[in-house]
Backbone as CSV, one residue per row, in Angstrom:
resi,resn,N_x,N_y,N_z,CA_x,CA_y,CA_z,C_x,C_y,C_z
1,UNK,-28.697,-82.677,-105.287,-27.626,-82.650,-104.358,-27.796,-81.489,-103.383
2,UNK,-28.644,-80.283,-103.757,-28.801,-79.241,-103.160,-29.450,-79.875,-102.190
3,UNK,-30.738,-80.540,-102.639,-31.309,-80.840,-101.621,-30.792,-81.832,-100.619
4,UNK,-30.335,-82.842,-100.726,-29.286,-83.439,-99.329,-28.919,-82.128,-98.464
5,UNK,-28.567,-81.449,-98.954,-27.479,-81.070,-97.939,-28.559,-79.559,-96.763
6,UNK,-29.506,-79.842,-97.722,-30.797,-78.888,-96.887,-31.377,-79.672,-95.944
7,UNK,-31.241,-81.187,-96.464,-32.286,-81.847,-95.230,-31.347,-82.830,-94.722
8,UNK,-30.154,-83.100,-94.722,-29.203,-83.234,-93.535,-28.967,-82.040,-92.387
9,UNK,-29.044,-80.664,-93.350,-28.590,-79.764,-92.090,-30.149,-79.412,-91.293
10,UNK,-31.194,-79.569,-91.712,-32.716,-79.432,-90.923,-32.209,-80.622,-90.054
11,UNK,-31.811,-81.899,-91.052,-32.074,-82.961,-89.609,-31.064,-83.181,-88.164
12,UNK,-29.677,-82.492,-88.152,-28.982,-82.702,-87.603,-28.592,-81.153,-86.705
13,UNK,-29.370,-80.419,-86.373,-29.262,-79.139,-85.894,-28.598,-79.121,-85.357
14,UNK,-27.675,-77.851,-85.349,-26.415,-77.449,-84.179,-26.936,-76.627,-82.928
15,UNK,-26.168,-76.860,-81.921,-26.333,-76.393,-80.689,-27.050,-74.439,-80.970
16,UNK,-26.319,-73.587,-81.930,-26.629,-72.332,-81.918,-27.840,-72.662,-82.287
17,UNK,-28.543,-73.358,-83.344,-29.932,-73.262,-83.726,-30.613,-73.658,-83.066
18,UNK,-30.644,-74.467,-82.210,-31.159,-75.080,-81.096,-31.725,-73.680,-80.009
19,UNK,-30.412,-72.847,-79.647,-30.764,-71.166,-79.059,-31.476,-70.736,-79.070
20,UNK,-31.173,-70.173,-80.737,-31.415,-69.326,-81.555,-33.615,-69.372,-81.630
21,UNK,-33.860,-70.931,-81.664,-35.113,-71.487,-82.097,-36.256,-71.143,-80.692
22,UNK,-35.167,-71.551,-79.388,-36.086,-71.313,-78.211,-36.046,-69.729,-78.101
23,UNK,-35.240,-68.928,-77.984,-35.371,-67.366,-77.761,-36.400,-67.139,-78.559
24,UNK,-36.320,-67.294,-80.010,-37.984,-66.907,-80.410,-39.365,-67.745,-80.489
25,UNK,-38.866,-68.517,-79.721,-40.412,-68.905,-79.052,-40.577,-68.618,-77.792
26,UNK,-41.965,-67.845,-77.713,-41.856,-67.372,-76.074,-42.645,-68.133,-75.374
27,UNK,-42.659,-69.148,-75.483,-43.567,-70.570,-74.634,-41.964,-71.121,-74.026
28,UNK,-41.386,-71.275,-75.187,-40.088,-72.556,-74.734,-39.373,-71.145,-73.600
29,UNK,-39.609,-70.057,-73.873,-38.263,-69.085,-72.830,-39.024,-69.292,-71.484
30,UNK,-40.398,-68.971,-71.631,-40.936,-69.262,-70.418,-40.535,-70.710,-69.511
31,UNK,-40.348,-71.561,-70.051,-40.057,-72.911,-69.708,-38.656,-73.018,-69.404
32,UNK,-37.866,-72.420,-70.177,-36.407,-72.709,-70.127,-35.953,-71.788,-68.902
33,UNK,-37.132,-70.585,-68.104,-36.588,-69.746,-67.113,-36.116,-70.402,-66.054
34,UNK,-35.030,-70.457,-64.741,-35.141,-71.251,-64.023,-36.399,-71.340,-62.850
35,UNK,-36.820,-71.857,-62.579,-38.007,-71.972,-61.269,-37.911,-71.238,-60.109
36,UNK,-36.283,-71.672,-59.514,-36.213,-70.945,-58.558,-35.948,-69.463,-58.384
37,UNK,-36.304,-68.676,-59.917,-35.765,-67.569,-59.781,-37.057,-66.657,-58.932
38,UNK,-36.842,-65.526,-58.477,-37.970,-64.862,-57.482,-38.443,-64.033,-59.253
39,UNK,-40.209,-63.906,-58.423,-40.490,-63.002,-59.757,-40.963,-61.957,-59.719
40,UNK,-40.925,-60.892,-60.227,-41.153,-59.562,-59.897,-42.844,-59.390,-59.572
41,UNK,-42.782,-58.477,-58.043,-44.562,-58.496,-57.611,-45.199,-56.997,-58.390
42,UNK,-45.748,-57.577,-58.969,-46.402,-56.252,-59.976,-48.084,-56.619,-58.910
43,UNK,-48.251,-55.037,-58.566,-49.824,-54.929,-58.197,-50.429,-54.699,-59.136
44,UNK,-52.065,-55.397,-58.526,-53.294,-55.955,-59.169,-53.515,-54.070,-59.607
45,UNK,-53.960,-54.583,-60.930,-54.553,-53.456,-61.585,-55.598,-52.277,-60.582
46,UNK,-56.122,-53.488,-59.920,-57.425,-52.853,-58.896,-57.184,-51.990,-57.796
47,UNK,-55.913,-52.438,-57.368,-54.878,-52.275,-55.868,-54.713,-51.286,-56.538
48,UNK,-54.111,-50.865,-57.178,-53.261,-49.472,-57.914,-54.024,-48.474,-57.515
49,UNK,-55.528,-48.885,-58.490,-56.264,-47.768,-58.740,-57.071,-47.471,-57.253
50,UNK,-57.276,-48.324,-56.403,-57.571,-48.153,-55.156,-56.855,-46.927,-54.587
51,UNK,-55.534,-47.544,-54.594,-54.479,-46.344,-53.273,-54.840,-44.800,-54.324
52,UNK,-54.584,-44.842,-55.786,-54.575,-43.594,-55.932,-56.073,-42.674,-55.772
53,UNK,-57.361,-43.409,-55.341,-58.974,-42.982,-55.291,-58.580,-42.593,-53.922
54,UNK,-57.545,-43.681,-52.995,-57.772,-43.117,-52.241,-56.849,-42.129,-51.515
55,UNK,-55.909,-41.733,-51.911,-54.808,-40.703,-52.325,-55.398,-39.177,-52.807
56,UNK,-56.110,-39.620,-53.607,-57.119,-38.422,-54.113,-57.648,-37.633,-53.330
57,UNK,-58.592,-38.824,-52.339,-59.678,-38.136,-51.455,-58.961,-37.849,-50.005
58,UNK,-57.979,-38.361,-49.674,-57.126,-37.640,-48.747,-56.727,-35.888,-48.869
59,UNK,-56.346,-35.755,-50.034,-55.598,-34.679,-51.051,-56.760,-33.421,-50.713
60,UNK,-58.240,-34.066,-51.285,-59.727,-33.310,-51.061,-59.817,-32.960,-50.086
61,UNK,-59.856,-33.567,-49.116,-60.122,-33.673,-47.305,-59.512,-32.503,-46.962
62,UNK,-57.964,-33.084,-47.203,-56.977,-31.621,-46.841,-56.626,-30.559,-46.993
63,UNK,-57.186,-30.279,-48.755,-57.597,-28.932,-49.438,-58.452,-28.257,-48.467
64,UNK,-59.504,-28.980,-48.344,-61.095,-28.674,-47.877,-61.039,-28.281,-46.418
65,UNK,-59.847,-29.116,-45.839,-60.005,-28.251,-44.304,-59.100,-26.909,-43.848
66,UNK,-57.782,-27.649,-45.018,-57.201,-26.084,-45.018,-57.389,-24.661,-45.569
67,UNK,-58.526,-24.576,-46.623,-59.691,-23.635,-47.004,-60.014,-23.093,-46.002
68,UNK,-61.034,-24.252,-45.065,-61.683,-24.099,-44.144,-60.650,-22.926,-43.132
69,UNK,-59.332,-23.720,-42.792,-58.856,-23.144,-41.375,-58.310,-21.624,-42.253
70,UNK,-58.207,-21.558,-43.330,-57.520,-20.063,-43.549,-58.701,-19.031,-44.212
71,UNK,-59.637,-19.657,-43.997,-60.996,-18.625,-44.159,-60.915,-18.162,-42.519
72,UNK,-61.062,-19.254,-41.811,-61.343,-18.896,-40.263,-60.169,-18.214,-39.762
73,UNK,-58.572,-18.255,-39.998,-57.813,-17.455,-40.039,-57.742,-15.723,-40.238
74,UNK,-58.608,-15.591,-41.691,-58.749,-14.838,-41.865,-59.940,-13.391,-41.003
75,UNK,-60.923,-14.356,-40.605,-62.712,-13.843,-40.020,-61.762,-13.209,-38.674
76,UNK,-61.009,-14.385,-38.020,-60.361,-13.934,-36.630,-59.230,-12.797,-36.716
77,UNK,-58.771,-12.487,-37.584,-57.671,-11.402,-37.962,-58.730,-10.043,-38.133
78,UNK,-59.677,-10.089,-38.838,-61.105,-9.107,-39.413,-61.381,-8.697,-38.443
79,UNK,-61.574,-9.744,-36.885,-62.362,-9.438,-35.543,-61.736,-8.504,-35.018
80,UNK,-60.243,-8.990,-35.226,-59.202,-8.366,-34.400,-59.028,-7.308,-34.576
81,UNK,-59.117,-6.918,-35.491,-58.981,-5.708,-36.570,-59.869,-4.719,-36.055
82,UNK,-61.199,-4.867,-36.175,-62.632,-4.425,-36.092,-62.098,-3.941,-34.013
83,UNK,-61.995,-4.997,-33.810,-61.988,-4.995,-31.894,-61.043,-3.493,-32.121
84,UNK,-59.872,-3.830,-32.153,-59.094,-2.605,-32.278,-59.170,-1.585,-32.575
85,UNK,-59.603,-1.427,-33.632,-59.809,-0.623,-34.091,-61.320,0.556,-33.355
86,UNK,-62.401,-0.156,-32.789,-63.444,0.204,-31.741,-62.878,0.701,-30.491
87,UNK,-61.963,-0.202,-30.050,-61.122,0.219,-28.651,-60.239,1.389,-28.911
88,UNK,-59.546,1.944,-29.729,-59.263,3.230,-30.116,-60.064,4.511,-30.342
89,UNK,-61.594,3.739,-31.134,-62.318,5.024,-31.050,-62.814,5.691,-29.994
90,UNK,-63.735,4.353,-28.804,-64.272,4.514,-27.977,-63.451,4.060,-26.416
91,UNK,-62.219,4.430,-26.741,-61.427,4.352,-25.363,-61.484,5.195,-24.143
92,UNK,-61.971,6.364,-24.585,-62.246,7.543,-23.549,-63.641,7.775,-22.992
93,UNK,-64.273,6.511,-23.354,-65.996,6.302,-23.482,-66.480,6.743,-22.046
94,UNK,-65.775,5.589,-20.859,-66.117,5.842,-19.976,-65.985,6.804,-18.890
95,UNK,-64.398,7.348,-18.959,-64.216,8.266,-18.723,-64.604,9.385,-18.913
96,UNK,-65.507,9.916,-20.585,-66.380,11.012,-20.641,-67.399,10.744,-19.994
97,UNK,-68.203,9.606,-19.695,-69.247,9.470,-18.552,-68.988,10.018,-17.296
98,UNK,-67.481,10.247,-17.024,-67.706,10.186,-15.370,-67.562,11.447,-15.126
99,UNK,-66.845,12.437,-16.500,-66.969,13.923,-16.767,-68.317,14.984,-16.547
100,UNK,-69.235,13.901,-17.104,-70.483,14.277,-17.397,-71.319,15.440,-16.468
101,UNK,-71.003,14.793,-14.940,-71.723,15.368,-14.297,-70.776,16.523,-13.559
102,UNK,-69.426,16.114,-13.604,-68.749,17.656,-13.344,-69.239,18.958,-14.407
103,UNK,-69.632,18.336,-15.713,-69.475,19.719,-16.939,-71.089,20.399,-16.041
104,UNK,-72.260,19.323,-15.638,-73.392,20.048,-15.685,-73.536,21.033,-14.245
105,UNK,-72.756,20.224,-13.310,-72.236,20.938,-12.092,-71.658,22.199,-12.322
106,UNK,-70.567,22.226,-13.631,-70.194,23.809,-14.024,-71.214,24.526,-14.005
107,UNK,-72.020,24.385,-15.210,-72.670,24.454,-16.094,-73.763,25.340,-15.116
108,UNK,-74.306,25.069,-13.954,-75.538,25.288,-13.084,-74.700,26.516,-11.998
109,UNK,-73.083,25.969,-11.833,-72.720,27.030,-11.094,-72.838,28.603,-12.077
110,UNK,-72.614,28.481,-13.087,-72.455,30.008,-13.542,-73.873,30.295,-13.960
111,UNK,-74.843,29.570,-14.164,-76.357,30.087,-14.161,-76.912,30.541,-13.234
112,UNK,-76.377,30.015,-12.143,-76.613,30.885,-10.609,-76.171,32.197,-10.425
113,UNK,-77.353,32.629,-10.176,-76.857,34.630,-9.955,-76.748,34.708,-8.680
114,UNK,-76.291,34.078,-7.750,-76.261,33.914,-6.174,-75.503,34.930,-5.847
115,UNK,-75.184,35.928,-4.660,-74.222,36.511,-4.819,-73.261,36.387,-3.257
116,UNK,-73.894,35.213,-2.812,-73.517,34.660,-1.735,-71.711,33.928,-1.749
117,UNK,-71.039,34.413,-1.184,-69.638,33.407,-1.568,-69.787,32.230,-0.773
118,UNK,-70.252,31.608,0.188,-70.180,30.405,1.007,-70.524,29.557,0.175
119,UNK,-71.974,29.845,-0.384,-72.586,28.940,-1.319,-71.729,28.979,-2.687
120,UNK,-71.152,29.681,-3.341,-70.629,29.509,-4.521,-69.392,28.595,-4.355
121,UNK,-68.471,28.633,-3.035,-67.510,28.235,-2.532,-67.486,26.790,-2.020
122,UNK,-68.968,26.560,-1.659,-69.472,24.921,-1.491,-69.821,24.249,-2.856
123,UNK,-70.367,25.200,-3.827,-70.343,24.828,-4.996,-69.338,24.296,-5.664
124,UNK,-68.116,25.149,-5.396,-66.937,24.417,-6.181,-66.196,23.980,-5.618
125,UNK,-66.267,23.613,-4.730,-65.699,22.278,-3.258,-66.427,20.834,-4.106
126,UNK,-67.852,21.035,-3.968,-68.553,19.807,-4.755,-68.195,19.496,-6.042
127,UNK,-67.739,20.005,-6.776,-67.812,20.661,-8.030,-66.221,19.571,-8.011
128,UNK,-65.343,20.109,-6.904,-63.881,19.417,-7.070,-63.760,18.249,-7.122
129,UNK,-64.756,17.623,-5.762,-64.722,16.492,-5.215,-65.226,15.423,-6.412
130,UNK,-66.131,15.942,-7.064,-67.062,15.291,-8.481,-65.307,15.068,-9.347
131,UNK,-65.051,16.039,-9.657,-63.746,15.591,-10.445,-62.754,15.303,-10.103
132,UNK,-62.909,14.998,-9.004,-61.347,14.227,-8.359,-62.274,12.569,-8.176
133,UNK,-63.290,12.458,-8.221,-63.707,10.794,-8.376,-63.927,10.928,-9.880
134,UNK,-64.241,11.406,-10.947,-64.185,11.285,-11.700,-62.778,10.678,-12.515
135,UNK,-61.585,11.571,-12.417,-60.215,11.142,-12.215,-60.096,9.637,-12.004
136,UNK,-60.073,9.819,-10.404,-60.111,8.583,-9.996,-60.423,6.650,-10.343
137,UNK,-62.345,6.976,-11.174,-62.746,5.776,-11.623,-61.799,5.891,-12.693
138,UNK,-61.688,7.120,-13.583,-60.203,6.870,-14.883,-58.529,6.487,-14.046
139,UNK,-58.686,5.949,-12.948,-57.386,5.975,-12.951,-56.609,6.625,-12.540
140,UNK,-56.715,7.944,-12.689,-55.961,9.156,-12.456,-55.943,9.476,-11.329
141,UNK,-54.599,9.004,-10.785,-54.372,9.364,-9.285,-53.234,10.470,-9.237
142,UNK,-53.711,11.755,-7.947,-52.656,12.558,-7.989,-51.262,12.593,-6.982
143,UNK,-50.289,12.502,-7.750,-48.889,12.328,-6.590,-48.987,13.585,-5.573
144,UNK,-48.483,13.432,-4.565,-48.521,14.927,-3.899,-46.591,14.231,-2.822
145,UNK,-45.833,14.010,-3.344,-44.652,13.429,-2.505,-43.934,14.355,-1.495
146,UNK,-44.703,15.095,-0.822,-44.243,15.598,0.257,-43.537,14.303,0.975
147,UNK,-42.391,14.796,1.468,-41.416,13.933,2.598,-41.008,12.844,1.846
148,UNK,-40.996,12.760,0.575,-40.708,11.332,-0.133,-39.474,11.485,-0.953
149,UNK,-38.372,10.889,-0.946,-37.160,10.486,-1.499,-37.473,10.917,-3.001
150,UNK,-36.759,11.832,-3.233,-36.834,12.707,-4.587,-36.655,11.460,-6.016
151,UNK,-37.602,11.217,-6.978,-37.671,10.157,-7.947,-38.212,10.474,-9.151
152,UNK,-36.496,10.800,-10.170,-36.650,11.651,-11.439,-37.613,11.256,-12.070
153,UNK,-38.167,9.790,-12.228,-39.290,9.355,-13.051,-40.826,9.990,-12.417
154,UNK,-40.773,10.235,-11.446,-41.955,11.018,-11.043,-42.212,12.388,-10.732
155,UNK,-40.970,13.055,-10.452,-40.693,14.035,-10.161,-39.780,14.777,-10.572
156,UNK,-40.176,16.385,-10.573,-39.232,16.929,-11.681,-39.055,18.294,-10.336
157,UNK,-37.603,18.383,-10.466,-37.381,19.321,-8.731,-37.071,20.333,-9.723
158,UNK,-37.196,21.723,-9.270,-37.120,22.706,-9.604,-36.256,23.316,-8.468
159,UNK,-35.765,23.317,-7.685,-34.440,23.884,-6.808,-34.349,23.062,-6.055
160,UNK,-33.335,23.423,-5.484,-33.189,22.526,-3.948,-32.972,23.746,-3.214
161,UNK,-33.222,23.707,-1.719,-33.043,24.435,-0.426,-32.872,23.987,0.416
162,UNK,-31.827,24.636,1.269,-31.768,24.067,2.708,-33.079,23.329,3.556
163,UNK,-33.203,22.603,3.713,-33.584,21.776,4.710,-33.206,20.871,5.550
164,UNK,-34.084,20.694,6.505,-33.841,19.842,7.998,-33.751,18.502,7.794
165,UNK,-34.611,18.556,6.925,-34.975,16.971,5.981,-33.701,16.145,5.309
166,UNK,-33.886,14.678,5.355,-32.548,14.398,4.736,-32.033,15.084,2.985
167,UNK,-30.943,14.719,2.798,-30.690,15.592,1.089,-31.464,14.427,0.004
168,UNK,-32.073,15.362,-0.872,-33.120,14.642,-1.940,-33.787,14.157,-1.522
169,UNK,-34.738,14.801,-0.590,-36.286,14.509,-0.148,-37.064,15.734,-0.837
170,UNK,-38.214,14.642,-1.038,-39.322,16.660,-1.611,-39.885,17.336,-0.321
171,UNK,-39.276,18.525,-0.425,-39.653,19.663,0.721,-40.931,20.044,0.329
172,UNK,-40.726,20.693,-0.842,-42.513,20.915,-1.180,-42.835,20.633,-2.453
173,UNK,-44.572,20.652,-2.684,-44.794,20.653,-4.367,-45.709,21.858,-4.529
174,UNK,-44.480,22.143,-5.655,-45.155,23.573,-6.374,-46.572,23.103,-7.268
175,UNK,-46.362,22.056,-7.992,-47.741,21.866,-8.438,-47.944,20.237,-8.459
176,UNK,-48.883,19.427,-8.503,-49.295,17.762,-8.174,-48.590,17.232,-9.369
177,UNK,-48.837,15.790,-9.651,-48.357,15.333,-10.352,-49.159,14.353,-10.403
178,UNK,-49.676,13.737,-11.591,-50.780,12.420,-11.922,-50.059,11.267,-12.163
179,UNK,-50.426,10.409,-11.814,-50.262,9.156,-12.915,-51.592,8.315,-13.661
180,UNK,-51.550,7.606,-14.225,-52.658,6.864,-14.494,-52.093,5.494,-14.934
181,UNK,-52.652,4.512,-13.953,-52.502,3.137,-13.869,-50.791,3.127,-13.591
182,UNK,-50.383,3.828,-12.749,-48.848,3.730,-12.387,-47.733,4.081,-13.660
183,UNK,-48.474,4.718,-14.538,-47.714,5.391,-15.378,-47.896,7.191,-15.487
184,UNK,-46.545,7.412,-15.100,-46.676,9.188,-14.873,-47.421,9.804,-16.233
185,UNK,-48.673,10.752,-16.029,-48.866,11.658,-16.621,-48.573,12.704,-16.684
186,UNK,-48.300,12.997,-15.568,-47.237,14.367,-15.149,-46.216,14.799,-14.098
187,UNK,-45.304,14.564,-14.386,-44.573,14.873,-12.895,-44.073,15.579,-11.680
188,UNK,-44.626,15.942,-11.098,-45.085,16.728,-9.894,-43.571,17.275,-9.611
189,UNK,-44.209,18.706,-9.814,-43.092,20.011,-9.682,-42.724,20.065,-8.442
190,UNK,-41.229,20.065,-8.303,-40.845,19.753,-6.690,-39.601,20.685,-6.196
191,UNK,-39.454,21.072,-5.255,-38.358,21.505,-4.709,-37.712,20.427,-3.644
192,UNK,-36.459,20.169,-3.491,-35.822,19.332,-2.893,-34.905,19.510,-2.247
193,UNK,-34.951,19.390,-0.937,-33.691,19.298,0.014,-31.799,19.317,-0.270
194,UNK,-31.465,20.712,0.182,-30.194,20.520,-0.617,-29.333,19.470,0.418
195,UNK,-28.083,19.268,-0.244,-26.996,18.224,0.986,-26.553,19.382,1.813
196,UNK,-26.062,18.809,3.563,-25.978,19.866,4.111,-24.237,19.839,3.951
């Protein structure tokens, strides 16, 4: 009697076993999926490994040139360095050249036992002229602002006096005044026109 009732219920299956039977078979789930459902795009094993070889060698490339540009970063900072650092030592280079021949011009005047003053006096006339172009190729130009509108950045007045001249003009200069490349080296000692 046991057995009836085992092989009535095998033969007459209910809807849950019917379920129950396809979920664990994975042929019938495949079948029972609907068709029109969309199915997920999984890339080809090959594709994968492609983008990341070539992901890689992008990665290389860009290591490799940015190495490159911050080595060369570096050589051009070194130059700069080096340049600078030369242009500080040897900045007065040319300018001791143009010295040169004023020192030997000294140098010959006091070896001379001459006792002539014309000649010693042409000596250091030449002697001036050598170091006032010397100056000069450096740059060094001397202010002399007679009659010129009194200008604290260049000039430093030491009184004022009556004059004919308008007020704050330079009447005279007690001593020159340089600049070099339009920047005062010294500013020319001045007396200046008082207001009348």
């Amino acid at each position: 009697m046991e057995n009836t009732q085992e092989n009535s219920a095998s033969q007459n299956p209910t809807p849950a076993d019917d379920n129950a039977r396809q979920a664990a078979d994975p042929t019938n789930a495949a079948q029972a999926a609907p068709a029109d459902a969309p199915a997920a795009p999984q890339p080809a094993p090959n594709e994968a490994e492609a983008a990341l070889a070539e992901a890689q060698a992008t990665i290389a490339t860009l290591k490799e040139e940015f190495l490159r540009a911050k080595a060369e970063t570096e050589n051009v900072r070194r130059r700069s360095q080096e340049d600078v650092a030369k242009a500080h030592k040897f900045a007065i280079e040319n300018f001791a050249e143009n010295l040169l021949p004023v020192l030997d011009s000294l140098e010959a005047a006091l070896a001379d036992q001459s006792t002539d003053l014309a000649k010693v006096r042409e000596g250091v006339e030449l002697t001036l002229r050598q170091l006032t172009g010397a100056l000069e190729k450096g740059r060094v130009i001397a202010v002399n602002p007679v009659g010129e509108k009194f200008d604290p950045h260049r000039h430093q007045a030491i009184s004022m006096v009556p004059a004919e001249q308008e007020p704050n003009t330079v009447v005279t200069v007690l001593q020159k005044g340089y600049v070099i490349a339009d920047r005062v080296l010294r500013p020319a000692l001045v007396t200046v026109a008082a207001p009348k």
